[in-house]
N, C-alpha and C positions, 0 to 999 in steps of 0.2 A: 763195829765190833766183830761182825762175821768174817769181815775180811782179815782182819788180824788174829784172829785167830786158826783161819786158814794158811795166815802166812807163817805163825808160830809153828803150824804142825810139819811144813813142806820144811821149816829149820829142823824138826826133832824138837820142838821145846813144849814140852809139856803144858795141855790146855789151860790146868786148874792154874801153871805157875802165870801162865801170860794174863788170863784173865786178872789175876792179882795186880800183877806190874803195870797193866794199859792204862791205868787212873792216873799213875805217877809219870808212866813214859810221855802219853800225852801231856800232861802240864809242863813237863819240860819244853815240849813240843813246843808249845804253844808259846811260851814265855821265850825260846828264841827265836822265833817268827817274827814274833809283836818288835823281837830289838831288831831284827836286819830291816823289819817295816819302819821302824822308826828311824836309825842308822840310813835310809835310802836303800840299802841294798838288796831290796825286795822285790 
């Protein structure tokens, strides 16, 4: 989390909004990982 939030602040994106969105950005994360792992292409 500390990292991403370091990276939000070097974009300009505000702490309060990034900590909000990392919940949802990560599961996206996640859920295309798991298909290019599954797909092979991981």
């Amino acid at each position: 989390m500390g990292a991403a939030l370091a990276i939000a602040h070097a974009l300009g994106i505000d702490a309060l909004i990034a900590a909000e969105l990392l919940p949802e950005i990560e599961a996206v994360m996640v859920r295309k990982l798991n298909e290019q792992i599954g797909d092979g292409h991981g």
